[in-house]
C-alpha positions in Angstrom: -183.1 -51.9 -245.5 -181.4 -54.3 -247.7 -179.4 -56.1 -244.9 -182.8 -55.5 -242.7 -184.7 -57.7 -244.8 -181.9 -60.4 -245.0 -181.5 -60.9 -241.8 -184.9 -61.8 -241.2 -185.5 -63.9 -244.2 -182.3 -66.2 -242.8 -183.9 -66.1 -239.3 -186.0 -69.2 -240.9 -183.7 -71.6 -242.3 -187.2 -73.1 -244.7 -187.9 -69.3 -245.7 -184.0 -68.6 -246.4 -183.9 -71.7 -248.6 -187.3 -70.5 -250.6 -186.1 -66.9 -250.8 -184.3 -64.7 -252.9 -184.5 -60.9 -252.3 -183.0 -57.6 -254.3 -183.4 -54.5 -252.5 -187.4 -54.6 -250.9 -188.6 -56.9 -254.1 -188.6 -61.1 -252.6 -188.7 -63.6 -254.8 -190.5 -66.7 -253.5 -189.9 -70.7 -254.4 -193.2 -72.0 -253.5 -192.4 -75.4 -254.4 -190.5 -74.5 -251.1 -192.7 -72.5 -249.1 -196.1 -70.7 -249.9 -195.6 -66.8 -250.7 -198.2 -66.5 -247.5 -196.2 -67.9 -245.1 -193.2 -65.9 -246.1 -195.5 -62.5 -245.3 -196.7 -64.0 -241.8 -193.2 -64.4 -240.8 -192.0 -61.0 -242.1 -194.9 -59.5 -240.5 -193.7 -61.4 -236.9 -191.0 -58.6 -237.1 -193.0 -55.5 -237.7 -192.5 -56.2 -241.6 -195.3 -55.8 -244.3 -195.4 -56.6 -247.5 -197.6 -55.9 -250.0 -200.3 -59.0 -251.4 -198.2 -61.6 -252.7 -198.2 -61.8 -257.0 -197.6 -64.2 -259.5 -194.2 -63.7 -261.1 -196.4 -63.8 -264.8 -197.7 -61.0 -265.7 -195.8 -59.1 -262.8 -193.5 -56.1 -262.5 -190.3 -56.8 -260.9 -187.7 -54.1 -261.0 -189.8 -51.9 -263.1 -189.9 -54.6 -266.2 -192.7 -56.4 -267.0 -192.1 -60.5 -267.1 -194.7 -62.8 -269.3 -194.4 -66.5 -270.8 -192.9 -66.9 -274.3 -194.3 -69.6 -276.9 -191.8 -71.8 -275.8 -193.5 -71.5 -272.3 -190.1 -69.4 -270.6 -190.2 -66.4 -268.4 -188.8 -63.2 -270.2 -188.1 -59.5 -269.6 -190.3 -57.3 -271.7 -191.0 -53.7 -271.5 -193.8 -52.7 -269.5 -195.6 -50.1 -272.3 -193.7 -50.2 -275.6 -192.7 -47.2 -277.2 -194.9 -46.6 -280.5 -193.4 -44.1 -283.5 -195.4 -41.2 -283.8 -195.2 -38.1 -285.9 -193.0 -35.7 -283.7 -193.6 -32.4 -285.5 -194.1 -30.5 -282.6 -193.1 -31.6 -279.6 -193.6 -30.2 -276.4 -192.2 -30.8 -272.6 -194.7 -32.7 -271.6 -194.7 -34.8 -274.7 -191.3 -35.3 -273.8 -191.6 -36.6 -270.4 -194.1 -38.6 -271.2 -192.1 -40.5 -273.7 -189.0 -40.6 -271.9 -190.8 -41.7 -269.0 -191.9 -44.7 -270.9 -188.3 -45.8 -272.1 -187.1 -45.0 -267.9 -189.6 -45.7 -265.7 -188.0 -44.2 -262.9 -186.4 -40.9 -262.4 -186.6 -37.9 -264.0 -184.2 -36.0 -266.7 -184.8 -32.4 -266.2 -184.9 -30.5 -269.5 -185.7 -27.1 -271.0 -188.4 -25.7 -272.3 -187.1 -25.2 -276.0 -186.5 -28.1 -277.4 -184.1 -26.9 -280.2 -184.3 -28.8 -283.7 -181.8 -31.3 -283.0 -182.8 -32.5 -280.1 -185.9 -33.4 -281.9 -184.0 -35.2 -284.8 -182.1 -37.1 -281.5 -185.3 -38.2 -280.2 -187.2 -39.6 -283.6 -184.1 -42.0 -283.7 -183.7 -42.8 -280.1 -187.8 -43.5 -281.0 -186.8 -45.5 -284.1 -184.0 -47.6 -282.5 -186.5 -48.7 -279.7 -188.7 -50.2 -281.3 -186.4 -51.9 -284.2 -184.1 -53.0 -281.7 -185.6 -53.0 -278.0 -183.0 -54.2 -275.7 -185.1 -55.0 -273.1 -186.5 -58.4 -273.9 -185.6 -62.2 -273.4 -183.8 -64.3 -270.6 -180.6 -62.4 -268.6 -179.4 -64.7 -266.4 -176.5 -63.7 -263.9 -173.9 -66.3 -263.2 -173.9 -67.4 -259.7 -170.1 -68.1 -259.7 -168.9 -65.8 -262.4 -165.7 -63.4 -261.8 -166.8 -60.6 -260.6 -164.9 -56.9 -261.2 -166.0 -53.2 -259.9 -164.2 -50.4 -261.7 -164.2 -47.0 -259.5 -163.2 -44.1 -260.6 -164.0 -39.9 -259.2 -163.5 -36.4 -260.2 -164.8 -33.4 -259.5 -167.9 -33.7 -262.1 -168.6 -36.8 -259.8 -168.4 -40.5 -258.9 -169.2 -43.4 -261.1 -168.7 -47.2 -260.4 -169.4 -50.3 -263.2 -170.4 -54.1 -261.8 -169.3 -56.8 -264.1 -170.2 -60.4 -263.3 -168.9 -62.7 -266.1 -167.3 -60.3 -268.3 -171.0 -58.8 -268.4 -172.3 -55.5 -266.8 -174.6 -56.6 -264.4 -174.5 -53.0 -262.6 -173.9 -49.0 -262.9 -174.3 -46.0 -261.1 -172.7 -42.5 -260.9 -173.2 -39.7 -258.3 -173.2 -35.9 -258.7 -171.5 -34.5 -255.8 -172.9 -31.1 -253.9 -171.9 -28.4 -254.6 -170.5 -27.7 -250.6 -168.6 -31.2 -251.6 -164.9 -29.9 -250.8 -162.9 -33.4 -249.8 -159.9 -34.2 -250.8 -159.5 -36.2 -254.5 -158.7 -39.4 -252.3 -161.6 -39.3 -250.3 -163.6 -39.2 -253.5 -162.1 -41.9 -254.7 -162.0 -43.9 -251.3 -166.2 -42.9 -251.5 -166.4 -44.3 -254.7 -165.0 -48.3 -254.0 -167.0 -47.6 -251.1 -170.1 -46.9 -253.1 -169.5 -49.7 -255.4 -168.7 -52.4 -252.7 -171.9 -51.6 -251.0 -173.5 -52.0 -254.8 -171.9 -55.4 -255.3 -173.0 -56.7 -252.1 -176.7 -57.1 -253.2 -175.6 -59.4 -255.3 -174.2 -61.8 -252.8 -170.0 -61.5 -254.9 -167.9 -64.0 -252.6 -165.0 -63.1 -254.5 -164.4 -59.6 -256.3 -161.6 -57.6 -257.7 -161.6 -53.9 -257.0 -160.1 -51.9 -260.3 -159.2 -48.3 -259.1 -156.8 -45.7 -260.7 -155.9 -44.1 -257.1 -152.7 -46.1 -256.1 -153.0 -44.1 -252.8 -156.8 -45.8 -252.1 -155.5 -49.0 -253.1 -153.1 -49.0 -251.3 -154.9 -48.5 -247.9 -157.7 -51.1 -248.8 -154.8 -53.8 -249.2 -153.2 -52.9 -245.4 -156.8 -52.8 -244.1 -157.3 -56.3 -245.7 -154.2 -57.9 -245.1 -153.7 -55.9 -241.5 -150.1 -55.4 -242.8 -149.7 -52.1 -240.7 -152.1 -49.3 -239.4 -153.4 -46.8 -242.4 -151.9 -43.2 -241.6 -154.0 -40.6 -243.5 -152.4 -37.5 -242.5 -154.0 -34.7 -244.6 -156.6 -37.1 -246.2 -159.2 -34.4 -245.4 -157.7 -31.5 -247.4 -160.0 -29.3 -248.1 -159.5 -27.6 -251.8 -161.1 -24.0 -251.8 -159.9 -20.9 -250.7 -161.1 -18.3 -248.0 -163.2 -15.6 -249.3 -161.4 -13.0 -247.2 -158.7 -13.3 -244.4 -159.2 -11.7 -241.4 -156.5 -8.8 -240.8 -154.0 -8.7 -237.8 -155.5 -6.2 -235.7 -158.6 -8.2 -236.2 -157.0 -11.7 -234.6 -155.3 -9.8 -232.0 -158.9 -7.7 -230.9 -160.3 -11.7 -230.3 -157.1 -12.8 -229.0 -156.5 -10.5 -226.0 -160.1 -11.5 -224.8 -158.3 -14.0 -222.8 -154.6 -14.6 -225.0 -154.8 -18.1 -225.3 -153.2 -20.4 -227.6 -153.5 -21.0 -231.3 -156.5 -23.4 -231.0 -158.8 -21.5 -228.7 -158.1 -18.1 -230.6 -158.7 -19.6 -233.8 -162.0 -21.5 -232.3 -163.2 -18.1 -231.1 -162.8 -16.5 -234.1 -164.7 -19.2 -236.3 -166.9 -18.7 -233.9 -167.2 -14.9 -234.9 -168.2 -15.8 -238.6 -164.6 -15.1 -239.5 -162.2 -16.6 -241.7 -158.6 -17.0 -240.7 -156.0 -19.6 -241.4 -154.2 -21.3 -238.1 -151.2 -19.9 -239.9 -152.1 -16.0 -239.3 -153.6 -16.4 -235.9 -149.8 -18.2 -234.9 -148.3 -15.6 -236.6 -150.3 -13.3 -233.8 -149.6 -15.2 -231.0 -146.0 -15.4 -231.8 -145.4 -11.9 -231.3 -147.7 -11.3 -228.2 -145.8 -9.5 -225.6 -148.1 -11.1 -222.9 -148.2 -14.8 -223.5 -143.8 -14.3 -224.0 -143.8 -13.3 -220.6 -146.0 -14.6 -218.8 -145.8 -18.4 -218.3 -144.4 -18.6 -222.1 -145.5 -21.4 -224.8 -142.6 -24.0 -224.9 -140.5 -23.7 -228.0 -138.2 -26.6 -230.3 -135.0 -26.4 -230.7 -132.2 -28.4 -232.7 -131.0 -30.8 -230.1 -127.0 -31.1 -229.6 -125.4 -34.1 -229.1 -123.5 -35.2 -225.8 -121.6 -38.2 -227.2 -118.9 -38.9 -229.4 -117.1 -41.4 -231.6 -114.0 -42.2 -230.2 -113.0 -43.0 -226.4 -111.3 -40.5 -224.3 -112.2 -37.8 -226.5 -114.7 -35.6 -224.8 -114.8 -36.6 -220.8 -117.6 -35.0 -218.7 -116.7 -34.2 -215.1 -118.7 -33.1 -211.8 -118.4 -32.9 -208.5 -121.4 -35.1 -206.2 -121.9 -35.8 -202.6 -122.8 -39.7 -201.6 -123.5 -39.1 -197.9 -121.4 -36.9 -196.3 -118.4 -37.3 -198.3 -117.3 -35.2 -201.5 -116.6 -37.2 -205.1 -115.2 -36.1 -207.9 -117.1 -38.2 -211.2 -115.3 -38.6 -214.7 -117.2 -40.6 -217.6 -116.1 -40.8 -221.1 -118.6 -39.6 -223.6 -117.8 -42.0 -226.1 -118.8 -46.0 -227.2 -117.1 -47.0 -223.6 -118.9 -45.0 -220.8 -116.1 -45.8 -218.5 -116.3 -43.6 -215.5 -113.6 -42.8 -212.8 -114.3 -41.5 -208.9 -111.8 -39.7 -207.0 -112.4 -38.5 -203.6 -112.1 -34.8 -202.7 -111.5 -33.3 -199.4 -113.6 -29.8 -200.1 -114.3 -28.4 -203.7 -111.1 -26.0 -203.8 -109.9 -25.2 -207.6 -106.6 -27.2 -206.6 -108.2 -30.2 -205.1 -109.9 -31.0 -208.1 -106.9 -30.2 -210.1 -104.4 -32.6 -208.5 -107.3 -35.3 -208.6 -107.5 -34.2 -212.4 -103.4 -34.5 -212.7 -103.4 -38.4 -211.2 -105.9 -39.3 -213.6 -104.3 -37.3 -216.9 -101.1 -38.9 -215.9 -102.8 -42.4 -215.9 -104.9 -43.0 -218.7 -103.6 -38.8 -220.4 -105.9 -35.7 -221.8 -108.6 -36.1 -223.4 -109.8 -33.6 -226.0 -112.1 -31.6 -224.2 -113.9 -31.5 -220.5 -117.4 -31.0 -220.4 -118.3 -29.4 -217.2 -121.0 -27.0 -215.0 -120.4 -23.5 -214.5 -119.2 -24.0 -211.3 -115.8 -25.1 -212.3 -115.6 -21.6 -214.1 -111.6 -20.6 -211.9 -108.2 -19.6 -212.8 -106.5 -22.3 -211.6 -108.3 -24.6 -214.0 -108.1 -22.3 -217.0 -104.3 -22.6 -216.9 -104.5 -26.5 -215.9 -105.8 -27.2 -219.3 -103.9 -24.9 -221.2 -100.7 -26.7 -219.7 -102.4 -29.8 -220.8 -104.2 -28.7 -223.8 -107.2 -29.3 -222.9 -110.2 -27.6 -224.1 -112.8 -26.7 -221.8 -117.1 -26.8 -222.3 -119.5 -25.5 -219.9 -123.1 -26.2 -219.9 -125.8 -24.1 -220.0 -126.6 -22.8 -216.8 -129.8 -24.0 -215.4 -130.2 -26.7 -217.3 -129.0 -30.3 -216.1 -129.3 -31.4 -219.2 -126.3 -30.6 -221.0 -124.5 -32.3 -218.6 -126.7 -35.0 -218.3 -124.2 -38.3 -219.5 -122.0 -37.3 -215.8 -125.7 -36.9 -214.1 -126.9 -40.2 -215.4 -123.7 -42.2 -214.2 -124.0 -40.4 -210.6 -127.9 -42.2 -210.4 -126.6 -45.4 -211.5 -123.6 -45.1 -208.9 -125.8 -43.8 -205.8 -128.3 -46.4 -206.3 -125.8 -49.3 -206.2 -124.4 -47.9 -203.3 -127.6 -47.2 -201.7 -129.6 -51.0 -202.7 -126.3 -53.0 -201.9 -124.7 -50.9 -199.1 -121.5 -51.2 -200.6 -118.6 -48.9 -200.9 -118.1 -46.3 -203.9 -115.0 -48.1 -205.5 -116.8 -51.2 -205.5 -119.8 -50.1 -207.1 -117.7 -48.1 -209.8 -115.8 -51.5 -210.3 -118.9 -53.1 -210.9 -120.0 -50.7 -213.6 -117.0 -50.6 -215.5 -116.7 -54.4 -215.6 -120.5 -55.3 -216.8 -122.1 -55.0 -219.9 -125.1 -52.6 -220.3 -128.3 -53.3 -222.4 -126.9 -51.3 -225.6 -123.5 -52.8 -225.5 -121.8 -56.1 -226.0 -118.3 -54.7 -223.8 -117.9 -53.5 -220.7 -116.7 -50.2 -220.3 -113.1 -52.0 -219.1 -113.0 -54.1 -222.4 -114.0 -51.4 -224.5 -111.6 -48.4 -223.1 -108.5 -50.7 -221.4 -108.7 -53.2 -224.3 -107.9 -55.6 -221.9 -109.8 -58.7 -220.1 -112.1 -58.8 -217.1 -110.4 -58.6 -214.1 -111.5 -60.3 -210.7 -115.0 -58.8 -209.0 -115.4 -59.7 -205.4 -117.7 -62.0 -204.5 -118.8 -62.8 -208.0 -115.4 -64.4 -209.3 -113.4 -67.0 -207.9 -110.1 -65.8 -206.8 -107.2 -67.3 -209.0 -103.9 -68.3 -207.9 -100.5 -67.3 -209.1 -99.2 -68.8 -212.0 -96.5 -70.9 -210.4 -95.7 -72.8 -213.3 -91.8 -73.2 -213.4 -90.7 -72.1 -209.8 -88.7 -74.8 -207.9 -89.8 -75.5 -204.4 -86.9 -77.0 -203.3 -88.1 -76.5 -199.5 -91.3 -76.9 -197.3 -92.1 -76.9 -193.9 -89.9 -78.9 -191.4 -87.0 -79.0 -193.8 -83.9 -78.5 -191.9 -82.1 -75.9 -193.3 -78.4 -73.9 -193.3 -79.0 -69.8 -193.0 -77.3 -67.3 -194.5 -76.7 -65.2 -191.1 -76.2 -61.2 -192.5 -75.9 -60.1 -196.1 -72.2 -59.3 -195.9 -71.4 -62.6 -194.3 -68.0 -63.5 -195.2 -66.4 -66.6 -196.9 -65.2 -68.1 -194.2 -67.7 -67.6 -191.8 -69.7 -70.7 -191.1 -74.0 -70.1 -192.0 -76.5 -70.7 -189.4 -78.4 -74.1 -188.4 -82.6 -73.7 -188.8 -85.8 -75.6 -189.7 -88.6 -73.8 -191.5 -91.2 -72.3 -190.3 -93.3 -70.4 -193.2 -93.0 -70.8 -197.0 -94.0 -68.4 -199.6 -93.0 -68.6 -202.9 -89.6 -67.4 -202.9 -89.6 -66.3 -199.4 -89.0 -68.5 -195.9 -89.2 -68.4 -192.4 -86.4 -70.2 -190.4 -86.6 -70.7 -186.9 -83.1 -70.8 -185.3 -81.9 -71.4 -181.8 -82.7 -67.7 -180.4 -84.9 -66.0 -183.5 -86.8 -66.4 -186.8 -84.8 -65.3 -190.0 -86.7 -64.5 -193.1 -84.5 -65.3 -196.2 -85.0 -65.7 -200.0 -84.7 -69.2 -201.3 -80.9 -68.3 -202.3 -79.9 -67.6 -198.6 -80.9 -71.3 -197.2 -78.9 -74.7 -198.3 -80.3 -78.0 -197.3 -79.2 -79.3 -194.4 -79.3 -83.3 -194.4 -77.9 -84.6 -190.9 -78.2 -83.2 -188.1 -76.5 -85.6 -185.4 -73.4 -85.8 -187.7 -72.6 -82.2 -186.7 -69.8 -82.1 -184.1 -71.6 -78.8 -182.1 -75.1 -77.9 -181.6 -77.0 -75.5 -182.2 -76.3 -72.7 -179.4 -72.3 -73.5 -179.9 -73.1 -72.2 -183.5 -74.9 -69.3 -182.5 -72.5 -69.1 -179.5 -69.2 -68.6 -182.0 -71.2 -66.0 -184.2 -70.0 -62.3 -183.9 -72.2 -60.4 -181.5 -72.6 -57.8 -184.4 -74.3 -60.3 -186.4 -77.3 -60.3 -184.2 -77.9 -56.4 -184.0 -77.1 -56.2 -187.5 -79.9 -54.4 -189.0 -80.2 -55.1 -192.5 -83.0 -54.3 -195.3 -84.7 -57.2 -196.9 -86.8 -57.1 -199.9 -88.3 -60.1 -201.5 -88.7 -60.9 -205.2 -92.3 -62.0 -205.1 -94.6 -60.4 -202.0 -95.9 -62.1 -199.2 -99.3 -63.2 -199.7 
């Protein structure tokens, strides 16, 4: 009603300057606007009002306000109390003069009013008219501090308004007697109570005093939006069921149709029952019907596929890409590197020599997660030989294996997007980083630098730094003929043909010789040389033409 009546006083900006309202009571500035045109415009929206009054001589709030001698509006009691002889005193006598002193509400009493009481009341009597506090000017300061102290129990809630250091404001609620929230709530209910108290009053700035550091501290993330307010059990409730159903009881409602914990335990709230979700679990749990028939999924502590180090625990499987048969190794630990070896058919010893090349390359690891399917003889001894320990999955269940069965999706769909072969798309892997890393798989298991990817790197050169050239291509050259040439025997005339970097073609009269650099000796004139070529070639040995000797290079030919 409050906020009602506010919004349609400020829907006139003259009658929201000449207005001031508390609850239903409006106080009108007619210096600003008449009284009467503030009722034709509440009356515009369907609100009446009753026939405007002079603030002297008026009720407002229950308290009667009258001039002074000095011509100032004060509070003053509406009927004042007189002393009267209070011998006897009955209930009606009593409401009558409590009724004076609180004009509204009630205060229930009992019929005997006991001695004391009375002695109470002749001074309560005596104290009001000696020293009535209602009386004077009470003015509340428009920009004073204002504080709201909230407190509950479980007698009830109670909230004080100070404005100024003054109490402006109390109020205290008895809760039902069905009230069973949680102690939180109570308190949450009581800033709540208070806040909507303060409001009235038009506070642009209060401070909130509560004793629940719990309510506190949900009001501060709700005002500063610092995160979202979890409540979890917030609505607690604090009694204790009158009388549990027994077992045979939940388990008559549950094999109506054996459904889960929240639709047995609906139906038998619905049955005027009371059970705890505890019990009716407890019933379920044991059910022979729902554990075998389409079962409830159960938790479990989950394992843990990885490891630490590198090359500790390698998990191994065997995958088709196409038509062809791959054997797939990936380390468990930081590095993920993986290895693919091809495999003519899945024979016990076919994946055991492919599992030898790789031992003897990079050596055991630890242990060799694997599927069932591996279970065989020949592999049992294989790792004993290497000391190897061996782990099998569960069977049916991908996931325990699931580190191998991840790297075959990420190798498959290389293959499959780029159309490339299964060495280069294992090449790839192993030489970029993933999301979760800041190595490769190379760097982090070889310890050693990138090497070159295709088509992504530039190809680098060999080093050649320090390797005399002393020949290129056209320099005329003496050749060594055979290996076992002797002494004496003269070496061959030739121009090259081809260099490599230690390695040289020569073309001769009849045939090309390919000789090291230390087989050839420049050659600087030709014309001075009493015989040509073919006489040369003419005086060799026949043998040395059919000899058929091995030649091996330093550096190969590239």
């Amino acid at each position: 009603m409050t906020t009602i009546l506010r919004h349609v006083l400020n829907l006139n900006p003259t009658v929201k300057k000449a207005c001031d309202n508390y609850i239903d009571d409006i106080f009108v500035d007619e210096s600003v606007e008449t009284a009467k045109n503030v009722a034709k415009h509440l009356l515009k929206f369907g609100l009446q009002c009753k026939p405007p009054q002079d603030l002297e001589q008026g009720r407002v709030l229950g308290l009667r306000v009258e001039r002074n001698k000095n011509g100032e509006l004060i509070w003053k009691r509406d009927n004042v109390v007189q002393f009267e002889s209070l011998n006897a005193v009955t209930r009606s006598q009593l409401f009558s003069q409590l009724g004076k002193l609180i004009p509204t509400g009630n205060i229930p009493w009992c019929d005997f009013i006991s001695e004391d009481c009375k002695e109470k009341l002749k001074e309560l009597l005596y104290r009001v008219e000696k020293e009535d506090p209602v009386g004077g000017k009470w003015l509340v300061p428009v920009n004073g501090k204002a504080e709201l102290y909230c407190d509950a129990s479980s007698i009830g809630l109670g909230v004080v308004l100070l404005i100024g250091g003054v109490v402006v404001e109390d109020a205290a609620w008895l809760p039902p007697p069905s009230d069973t929230h949680h102690i939180n709530i109570s308190e949450l209910d009581s800033i709540l109570r208070g806040l909507n108290l303060a409001n009235k009053w038009g506070i642009k700035e209060l401070t909130v005093y509560s004793d629940s550091k719990s309510t506190v501290g949900w009001l501060n993330a709700v005002l500063k939006e610092e995160y979202r307010v979890k409540t979890r059990g917030i609505s607690q409730l604090t009694v204790c069921a009158a009388g549990l159903l027994e077992q045979k009881d939940i388990w008559k409602i549950h094999s109506i149709g054996h459904f889960g914990v929240a639709r047995t335990l609906q139906l038998c709230l619905r049955n005027n029952q009371n059970v705890s979700r505890k019990e009716v679990s407890a019933v379920i749990a044991n059910c022979n019907q729902c554990n075998s028939i389409d079962p409830y999924s159960v938790k479990w502590k989950n394992g843990q596929l990885s490891v630490e180090k590198n090359w500790n625990r390698v998990a191994i499987d065997v995958t088709h890409v196409g038509a062809e048969l791959y054997l797939s190794l990936i380390d468990c630990g930081p590095s993920r590197y993986t290895i693919w070896r091809k495999l003519a058919t899945k024979a016990a010893a076919e994946v055991v020599g492919r599992l030898e090349e790789i031992f003897s390359l990079f050596g055991p690891p630890v242990c060799l997660l694997m599927d069932n399917e591996f279970r065989s003889n020949t592999l049992t001894s294989f790792a004993e030989e290497w000391h190897v320990n061996l782990e099998y999955r569960a069977a049916h269940r991908a996931q325990g294996n699931g580190i191998v069965e991840r790297i075959h999706r990420t190798i498959k769909r290389t293959v499959a997007r780029s159309h490339c072969s299964i060495a280069l798309a294992v090449l790839l892997y192993n030489e970029t980083i993933s999301s979760n890393c800041t190595e490769s798989p190379s760097k982090q298991f070889k310890k050693r630098s990138t090497c070159f990817i295709p088509g992504v790197d530039t190809r680098r050169k060999v080093d050649e730094k320090g390797v005399s050239k002393k020949f290129k291509v056209g320099d005329n050259v003496w050749v060594k003929p055979t290996q076992e040439t002797k002494c004496d025997q003269p070496w061959i005339p030739g121009v090259v043909r081809k260099q490599n970097t230690l390695s040289f073609d020569v073309q001769t009269a009849n045939r090309v010789y390919p000789r090291h650099i230390s087989h050839l000796r420049r050659r600087t004139d030709v014309q001075s040389s009493n015989e040509s070529v073919n006489d040369v070639f003419y005086r060799l040995n026949d043998k040395t033409d059919n000899v058929k000797g091995s030649y091996n290079d330093d550096v190969a030919q590239v």
